[in-house]
C-alpha positions as CSV (number, residue, x, y, z in Angstrom):
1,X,112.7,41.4,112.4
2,X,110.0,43.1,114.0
3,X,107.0,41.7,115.7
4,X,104.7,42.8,112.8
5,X,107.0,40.9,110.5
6,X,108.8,44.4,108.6
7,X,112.3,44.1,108.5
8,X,113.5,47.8,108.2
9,X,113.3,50.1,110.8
10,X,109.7,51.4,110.3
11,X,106.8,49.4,109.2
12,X,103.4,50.8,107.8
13,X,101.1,47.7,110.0
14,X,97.4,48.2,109.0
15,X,96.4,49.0,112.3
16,X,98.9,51.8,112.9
17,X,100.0,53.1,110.3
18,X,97.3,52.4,107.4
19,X,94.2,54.4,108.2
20,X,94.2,53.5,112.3
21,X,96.5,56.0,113.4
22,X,97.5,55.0,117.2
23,X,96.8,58.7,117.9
24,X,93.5,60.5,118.2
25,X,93.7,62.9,115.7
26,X,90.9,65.4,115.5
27,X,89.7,65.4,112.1
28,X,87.6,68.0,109.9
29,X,85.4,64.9,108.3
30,X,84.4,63.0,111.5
31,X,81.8,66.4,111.6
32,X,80.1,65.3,108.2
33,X,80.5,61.5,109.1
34,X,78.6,62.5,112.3
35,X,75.8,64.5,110.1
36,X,75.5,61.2,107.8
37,X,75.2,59.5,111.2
38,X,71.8,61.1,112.2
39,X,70.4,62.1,108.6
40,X,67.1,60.8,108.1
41,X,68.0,60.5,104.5
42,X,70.8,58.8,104.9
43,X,72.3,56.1,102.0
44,X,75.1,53.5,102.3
45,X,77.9,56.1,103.3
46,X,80.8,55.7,100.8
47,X,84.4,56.8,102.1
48,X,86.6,58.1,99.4
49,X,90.2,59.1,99.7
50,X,94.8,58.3,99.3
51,X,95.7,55.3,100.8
52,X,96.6,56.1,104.5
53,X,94.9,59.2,104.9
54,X,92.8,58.0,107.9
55,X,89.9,56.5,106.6
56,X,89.7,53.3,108.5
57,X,90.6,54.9,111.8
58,X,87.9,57.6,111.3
59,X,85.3,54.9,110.9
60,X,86.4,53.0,113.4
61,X,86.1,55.9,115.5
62,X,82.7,56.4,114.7
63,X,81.7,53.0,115.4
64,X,83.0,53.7,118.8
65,X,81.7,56.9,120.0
66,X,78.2,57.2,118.7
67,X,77.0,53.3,118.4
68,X,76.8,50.6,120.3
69,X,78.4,48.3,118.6
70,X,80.7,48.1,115.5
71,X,81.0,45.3,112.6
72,X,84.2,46.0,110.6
73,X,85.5,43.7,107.7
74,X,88.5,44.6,105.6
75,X,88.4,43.3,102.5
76,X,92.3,42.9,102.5
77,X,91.5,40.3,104.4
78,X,91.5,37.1,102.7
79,X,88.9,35.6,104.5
80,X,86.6,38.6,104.7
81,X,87.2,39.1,101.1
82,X,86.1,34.9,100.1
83,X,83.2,35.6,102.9
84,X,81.7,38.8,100.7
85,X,82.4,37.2,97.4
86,X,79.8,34.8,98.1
87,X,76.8,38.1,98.8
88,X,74.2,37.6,96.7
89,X,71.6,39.9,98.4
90,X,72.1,42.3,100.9
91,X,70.3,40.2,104.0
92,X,72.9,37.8,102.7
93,X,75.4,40.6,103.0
94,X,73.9,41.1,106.7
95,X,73.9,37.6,107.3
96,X,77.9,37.2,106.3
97,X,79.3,39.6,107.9
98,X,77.8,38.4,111.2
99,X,78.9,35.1,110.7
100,X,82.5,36.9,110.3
101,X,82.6,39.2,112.8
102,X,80.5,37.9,115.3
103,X,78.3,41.4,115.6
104,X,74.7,41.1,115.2
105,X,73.4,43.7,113.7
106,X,70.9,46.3,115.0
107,X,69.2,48.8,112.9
108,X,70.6,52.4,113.8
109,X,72.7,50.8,116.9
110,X,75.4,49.5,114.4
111,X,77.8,50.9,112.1
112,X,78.4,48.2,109.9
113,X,82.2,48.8,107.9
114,X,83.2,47.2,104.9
115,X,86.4,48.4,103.9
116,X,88.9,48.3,100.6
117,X,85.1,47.3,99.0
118,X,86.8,47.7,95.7
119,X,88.3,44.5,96.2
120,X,85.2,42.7,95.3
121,X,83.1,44.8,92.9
122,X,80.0,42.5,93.0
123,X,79.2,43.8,95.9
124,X,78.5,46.8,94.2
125,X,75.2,45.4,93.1
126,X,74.0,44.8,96.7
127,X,74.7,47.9,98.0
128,X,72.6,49.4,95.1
129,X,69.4,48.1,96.7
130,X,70.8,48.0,100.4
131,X,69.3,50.9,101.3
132,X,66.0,50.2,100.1
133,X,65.9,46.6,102.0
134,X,67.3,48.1,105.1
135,X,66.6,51.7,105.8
136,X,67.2,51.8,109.3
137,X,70.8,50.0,109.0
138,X,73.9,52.1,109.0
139,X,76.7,50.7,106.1
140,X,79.5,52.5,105.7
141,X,82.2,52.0,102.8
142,X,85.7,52.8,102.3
143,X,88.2,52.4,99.9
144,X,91.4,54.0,98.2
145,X,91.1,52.8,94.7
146,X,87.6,53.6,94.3
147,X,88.0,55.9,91.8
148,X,89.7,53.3,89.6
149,X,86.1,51.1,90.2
150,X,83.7,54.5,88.7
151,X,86.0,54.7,85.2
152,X,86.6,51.1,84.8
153,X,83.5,50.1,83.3
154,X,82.3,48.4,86.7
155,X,78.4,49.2,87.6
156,X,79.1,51.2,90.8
157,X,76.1,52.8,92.8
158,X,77.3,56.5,92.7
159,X,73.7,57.5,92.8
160,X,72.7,55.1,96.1
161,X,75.8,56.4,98.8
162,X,76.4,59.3,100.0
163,X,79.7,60.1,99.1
164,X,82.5,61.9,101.4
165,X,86.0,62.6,100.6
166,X,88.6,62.4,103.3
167,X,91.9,64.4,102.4
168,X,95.6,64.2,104.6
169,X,95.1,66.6,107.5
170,X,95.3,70.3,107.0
171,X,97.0,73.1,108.2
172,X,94.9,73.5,111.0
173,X,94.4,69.9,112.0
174,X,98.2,69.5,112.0
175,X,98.3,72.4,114.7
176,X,95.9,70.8,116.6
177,X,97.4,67.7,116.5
178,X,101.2,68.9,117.5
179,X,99.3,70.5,120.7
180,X,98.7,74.0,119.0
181,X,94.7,74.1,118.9
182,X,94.4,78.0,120.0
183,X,96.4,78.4,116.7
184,X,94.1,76.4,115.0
185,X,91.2,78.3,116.9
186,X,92.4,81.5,115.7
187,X,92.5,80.4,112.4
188,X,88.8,79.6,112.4
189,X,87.8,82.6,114.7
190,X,89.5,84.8,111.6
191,X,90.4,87.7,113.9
192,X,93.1,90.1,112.1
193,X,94.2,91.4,115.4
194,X,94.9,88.1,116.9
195,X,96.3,86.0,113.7
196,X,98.7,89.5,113.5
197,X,99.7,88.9,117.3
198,X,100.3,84.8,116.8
199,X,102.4,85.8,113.4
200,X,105.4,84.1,114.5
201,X,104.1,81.0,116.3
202,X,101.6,80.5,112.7
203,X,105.2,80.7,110.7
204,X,107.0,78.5,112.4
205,X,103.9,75.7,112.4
206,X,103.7,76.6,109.1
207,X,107.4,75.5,107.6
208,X,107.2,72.6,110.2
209,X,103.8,71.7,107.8
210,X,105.3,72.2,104.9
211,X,108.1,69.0,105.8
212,X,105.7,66.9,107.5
213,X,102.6,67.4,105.6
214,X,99.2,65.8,106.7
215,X,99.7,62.2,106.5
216,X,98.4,60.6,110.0
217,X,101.5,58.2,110.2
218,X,104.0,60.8,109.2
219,X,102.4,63.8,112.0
220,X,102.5,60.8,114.1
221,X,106.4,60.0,113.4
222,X,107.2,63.6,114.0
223,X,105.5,64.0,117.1
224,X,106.7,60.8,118.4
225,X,110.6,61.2,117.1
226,X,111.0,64.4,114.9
227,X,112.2,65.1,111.5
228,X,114.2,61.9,110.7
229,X,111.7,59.7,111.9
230,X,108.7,61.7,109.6
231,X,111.0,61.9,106.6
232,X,111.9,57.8,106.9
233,X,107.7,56.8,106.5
234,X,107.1,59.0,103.8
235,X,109.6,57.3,102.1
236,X,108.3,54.3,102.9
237,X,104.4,56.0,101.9
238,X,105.8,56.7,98.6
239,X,107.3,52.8,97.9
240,X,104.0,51.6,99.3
241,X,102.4,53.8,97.0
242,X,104.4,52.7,94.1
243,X,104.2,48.7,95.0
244,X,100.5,49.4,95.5
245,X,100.1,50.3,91.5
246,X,100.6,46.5,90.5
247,X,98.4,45.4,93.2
248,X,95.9,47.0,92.1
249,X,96.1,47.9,88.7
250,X,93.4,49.8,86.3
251,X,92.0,48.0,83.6
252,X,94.2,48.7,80.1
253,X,96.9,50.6,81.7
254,X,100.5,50.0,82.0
255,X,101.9,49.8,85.4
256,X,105.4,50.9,84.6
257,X,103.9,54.1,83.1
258,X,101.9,54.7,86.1
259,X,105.0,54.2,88.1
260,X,106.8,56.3,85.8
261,X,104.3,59.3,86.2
262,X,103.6,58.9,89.8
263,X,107.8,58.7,90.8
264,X,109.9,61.1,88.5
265,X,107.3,62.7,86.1
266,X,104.9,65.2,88.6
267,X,107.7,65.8,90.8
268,X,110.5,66.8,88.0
269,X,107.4,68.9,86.8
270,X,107.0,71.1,89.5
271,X,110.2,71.2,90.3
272,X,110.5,73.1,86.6
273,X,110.9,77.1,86.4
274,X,108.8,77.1,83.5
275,X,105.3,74.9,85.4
276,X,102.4,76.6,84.0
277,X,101.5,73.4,82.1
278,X,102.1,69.5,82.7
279,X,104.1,68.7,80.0
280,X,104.3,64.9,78.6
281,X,107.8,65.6,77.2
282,X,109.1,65.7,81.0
283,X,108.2,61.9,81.1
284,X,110.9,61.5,78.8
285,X,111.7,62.2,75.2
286,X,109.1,61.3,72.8
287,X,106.3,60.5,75.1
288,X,102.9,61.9,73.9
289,X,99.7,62.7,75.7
290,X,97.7,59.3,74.1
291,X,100.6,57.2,75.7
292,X,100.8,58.3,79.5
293,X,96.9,60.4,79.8
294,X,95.4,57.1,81.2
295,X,98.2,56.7,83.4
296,X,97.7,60.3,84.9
297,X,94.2,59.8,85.3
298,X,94.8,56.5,87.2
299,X,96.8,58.2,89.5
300,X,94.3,61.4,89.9
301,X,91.4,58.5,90.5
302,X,93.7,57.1,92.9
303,X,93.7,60.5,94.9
304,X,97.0,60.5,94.7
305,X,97.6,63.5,92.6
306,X,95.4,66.8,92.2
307,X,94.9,67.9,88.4
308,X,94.3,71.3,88.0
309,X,93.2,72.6,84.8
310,X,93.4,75.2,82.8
311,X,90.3,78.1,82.6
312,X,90.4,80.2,79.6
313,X,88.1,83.3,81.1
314,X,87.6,84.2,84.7
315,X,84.0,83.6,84.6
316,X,81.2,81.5,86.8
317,X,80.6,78.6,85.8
318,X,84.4,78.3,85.3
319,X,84.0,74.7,84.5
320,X,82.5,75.8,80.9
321,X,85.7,77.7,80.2
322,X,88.1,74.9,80.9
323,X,90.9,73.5,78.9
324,X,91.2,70.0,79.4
325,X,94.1,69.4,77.3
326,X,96.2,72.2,79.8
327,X,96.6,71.5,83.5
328,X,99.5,71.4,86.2
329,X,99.6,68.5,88.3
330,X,99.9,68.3,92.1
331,X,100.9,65.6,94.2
332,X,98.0,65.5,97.1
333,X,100.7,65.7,100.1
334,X,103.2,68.8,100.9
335,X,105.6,66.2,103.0
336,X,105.4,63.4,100.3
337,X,106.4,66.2,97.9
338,X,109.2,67.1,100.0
339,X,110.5,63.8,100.3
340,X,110.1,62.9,96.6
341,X,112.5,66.0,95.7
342,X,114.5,65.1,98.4
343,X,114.5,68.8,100.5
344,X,116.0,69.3,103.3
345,X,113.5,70.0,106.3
346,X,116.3,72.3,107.3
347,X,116.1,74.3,104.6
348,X,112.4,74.8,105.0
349,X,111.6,75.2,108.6
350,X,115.1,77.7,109.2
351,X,114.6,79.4,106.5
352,X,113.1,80.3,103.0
353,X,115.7,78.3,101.0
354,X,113.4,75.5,100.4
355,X,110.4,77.0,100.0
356,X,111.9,79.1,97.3
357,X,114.1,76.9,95.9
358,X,111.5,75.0,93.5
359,X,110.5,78.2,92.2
360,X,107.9,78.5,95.4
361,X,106.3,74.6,94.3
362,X,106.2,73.9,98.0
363,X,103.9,77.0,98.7
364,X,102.0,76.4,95.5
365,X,101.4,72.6,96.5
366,X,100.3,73.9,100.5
367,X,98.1,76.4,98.9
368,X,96.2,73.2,96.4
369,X,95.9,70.8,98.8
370,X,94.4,73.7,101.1
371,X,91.9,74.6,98.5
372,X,90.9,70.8,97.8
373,X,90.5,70.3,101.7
374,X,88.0,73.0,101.7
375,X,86.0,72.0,99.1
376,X,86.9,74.0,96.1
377,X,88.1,73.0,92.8
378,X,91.1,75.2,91.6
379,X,91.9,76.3,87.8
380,X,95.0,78.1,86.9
381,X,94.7,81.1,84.2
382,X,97.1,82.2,81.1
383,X,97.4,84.1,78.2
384,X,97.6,82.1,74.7
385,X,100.9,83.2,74.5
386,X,101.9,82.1,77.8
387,X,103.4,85.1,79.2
388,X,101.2,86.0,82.2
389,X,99.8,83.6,84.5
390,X,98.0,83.4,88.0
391,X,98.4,80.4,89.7
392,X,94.4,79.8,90.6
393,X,91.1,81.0,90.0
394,X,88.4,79.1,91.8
395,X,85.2,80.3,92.7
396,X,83.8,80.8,96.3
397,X,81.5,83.4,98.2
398,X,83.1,86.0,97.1
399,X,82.4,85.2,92.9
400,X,85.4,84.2,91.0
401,X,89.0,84.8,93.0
402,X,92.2,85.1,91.5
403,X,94.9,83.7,93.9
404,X,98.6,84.6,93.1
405,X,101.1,82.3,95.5
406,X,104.1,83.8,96.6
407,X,106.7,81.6,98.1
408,X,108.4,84.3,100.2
409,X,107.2,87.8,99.9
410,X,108.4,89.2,96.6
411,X,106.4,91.8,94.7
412,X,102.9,91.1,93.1
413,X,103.2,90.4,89.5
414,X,101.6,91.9,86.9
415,X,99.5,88.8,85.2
416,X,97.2,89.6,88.5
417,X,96.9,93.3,88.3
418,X,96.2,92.8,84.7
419,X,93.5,90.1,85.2
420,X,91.8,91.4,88.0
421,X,92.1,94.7,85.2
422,X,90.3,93.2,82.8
423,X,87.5,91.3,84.3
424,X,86.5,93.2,87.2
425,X,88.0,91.2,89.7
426,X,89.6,91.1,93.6
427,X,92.2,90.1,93.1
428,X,94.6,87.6,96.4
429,X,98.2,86.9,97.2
430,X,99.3,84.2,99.4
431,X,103.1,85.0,100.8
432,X,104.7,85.3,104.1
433,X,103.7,89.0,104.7
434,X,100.7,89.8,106.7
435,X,97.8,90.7,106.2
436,X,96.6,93.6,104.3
437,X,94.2,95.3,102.1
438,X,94.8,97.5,99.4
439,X,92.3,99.0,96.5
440,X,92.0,95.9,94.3
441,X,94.6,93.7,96.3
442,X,94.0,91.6,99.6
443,X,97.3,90.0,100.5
444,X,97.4,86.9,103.2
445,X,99.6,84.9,105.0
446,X,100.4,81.7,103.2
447,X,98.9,79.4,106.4
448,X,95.7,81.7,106.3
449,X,94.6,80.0,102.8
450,X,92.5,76.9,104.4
451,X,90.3,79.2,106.1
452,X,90.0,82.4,104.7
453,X,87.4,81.0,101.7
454,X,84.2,79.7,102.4
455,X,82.8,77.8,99.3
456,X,79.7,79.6,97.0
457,X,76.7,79.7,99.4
458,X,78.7,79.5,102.8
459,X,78.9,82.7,104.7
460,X,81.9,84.3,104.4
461,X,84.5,86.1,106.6
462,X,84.3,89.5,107.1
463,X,88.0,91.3,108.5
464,X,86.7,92.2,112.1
465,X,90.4,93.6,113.5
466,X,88.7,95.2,116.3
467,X,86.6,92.8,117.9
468,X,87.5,91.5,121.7
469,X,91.1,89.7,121.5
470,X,90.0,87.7,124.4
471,X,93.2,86.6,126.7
472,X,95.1,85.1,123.6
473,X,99.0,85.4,123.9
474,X,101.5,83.9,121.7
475,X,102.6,80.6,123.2
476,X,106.8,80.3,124.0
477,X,108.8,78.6,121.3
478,X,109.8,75.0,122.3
479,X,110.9,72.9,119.0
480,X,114.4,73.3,117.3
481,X,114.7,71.8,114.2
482,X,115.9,68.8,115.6
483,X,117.3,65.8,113.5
């Protein structure tokens, strides 16, 4: 038995491993945490995101560097939790969590942190006048089942916090945390000329990404003891994940179907040839939409699985043309994914055997999760007959853009020359040839998708291969694939 009272070999402790990494990652979100910090319109800040992506350690974090002083309360914590049960006001709220935590709090010197707030939703009522009582204070929320609270017919104040979503690290933040942060520059500088000269060193953190993923505790296993060790937590991520749906489960739902969708349903999906639409059958035979839909959403609410739907025409808004009843299903991790399908991070980082193996799933799941990290919200387009498809349409700074995902670098199809055909578009393909630009075709790396789109009203990038290089040089090989 270990000290922290796990009996297997590795053991998720709250501190460590659940939100509080022991390593200083450098994050993407601590920038808009920091803008919430010193906005003079600033609301309660509400903290949504998975279970273990790093919530807890990111607050934490910002109580440390820019406040004095930091009053945390978990409400996982039995005592904490009896403690905030008994709010009824929010100077009550102030007054009880000094009385727990010992911190007194000073207006705009203390981040005040009240985290896993779903477990007791009367708060919900304080907070919803908090801001109006206490202008000056700074209270910050997080949770990972918070979207369960918003469509379980609890009152909960989306309109009085600011919300911000915190996703499991990306491409880039996975190279800077594995020691590689002039790739990671590179990537955000956008320089042709350069990415071209890193190609190889980009590659080979890219299939190394594509095993671990961008779960804090996994990037932290890896760097600490490699593949085995990385592979052994998300295991344990995905039981945790799968206890976690009778701990906390939504209001009307079965848990066994949740577990059911979550654990054999998405993966066996994507692991299909045929994946252009989720496909209730592939729960298992005669199971229809009315049984598991409320399942799926719990788990999509839960942030533990990215729904992507259906758009019927390539056209802004592209919400209007949606298809709700059609959409794919992606889990939110690329290593969690791995593990559920049980692929060999062999396979992957030595070669393209794994990435093509699912019928290029793996690239297809990077290329989601990199689109929902930056703040896009990807569709997928077919044909009512079903026999040409492109696997996402989102819109960004550059109007509508049709993105075809190519798990090694196989030829375009012709769903995207058609498309792009017909409505006037650019069309993109993400594959593991470089860069280039042809008439209505821009092709890029797969690891370039995070930071090649800006959103609609951000500036955009504009290919610059001859700018100054700088003193850049492609950094020696050191990792093997290891156990």
């Amino acid at each position: 038995m270990n000290p922290n009272g796990c009996g297997g070999a590795v053991c998720l402790d709250s501190d460590r491993h659940m939100g509080w990494a022991a390593m200083d990652f450098k994050r993407n979100v601590y920038d808009e945490l920091l803008a919430w910090r010193n906005s003079p319109h600033r609301k309660p800040l509400l903290l949504r995101g998975a279970r273990q992506v790093g919530k807890t350690h990111m607050l934490r974090t910002l109580g440390a560097q820019e406040y004095q002083s930091l009053s945390y309360v978990t409400l996982f914590n039995q005592d904490a939790k009896e403690a905030m049960e008994q709010v009824k006001s929010p100077s009550m709220l102030l007054d009880n969590m000094e009385a727990y935590t010992g911190v007194r709090a000073e207006p705009g010197n203390t981040l005040l942190v009240i985290d896993e707030v779903q477990e007791v939703p009367a708060l919900y009522e304080q907070i919803k006048t908090f801001n109006e009582t206490y202008p000056d204070m700074h209270l910050a929320l997080a949770g990972s089942y918070l979207g369960l609270a918003m469509h379980s017919g609890v009152s909960f104040p989306v309109g009085n916090v600011d919300i911000v979503t915190m996703t499991p690290m990306t491409y880039a933040e996975f190279l800077r945390a594995v020691g590689d942060g002039i790739l990671a520059d590179a990537l955000e500088a956008q320089n042709i000329e350069t990415l071209t000269a890193l190609t190889s060193r980009l590659e080979q953190r890219f299939r190394q990404y594509c095993v671990i993923g961008g779960m804090p505790a996994v990037v932290e296993g890896f760097i600490e003891s490699g593949y085995a060790q990385a592979r052994r937590i998300q295991n344990v991520l995905l039981s945790n994940y799968d206890m976690d749906f009778s701990k906390h489960p939504s209001k009307g739902v079965d848990v066994e179907r949740i577990r059911l969708v979550f654990s054999q349903a998405i993966p066996s999906h994507l692991a299909q040839e045929n994946n252009h639409k989720f496909m209730f059958s592939h729960i298992g035979k005669g199971a229809r939409a009315s049984q598991y839909e409320s399942a799926v959403q719990t788990i999509v609410d839960s942030g533990l699985a990215l729904r992507v739907h259906k758009v019927k025409v390539p056209r802004k808004p592209l919400r209007l043309y949606e298809d709700q009843s059609s959409f794919k299903l992606y889990m939110h991790d690329v290593g969690l994914l791995g593990a559920a399908l049980a692929v060999s991070p062999a396979d992957i980082v030595t070669n393209d055997r794994g990435l093509v193996e699912y019928k290029g799933v793996m690239a297809e799941q990077f290329v989601c999760q990199e689109l929902v990290a930056a703040g896009f919200a990807p569709s997928y387009w077919n044909n009512d007959s079903s026999t040409a498809e492109v696997d996402f349409v989102f819109s960004s700074s550059r109007g509508v853009t049709p993105l075809e995902v190519k798990a090694g670098e196989g030829r375009t199809k012709r769903s995207l020359q058609g498309l792009c055909a017909e409505y006037g578009l650019h069309g993109w393909r993400a594959s593991m040839r470089g860069y280039k630009e042809q008439d209505w075709l821009t092709n890029i790396p797969l690891w370039m998708v995070g930071t090649m789109f800006r959103p609609s009203g951000e500036e955009d990038f504009a290919p610059d291969a001859g700018a100054d290089l700088g003193a850049i040089e492609e950094p020696e090989r050191t990792e093997a694939i290891g156990e």
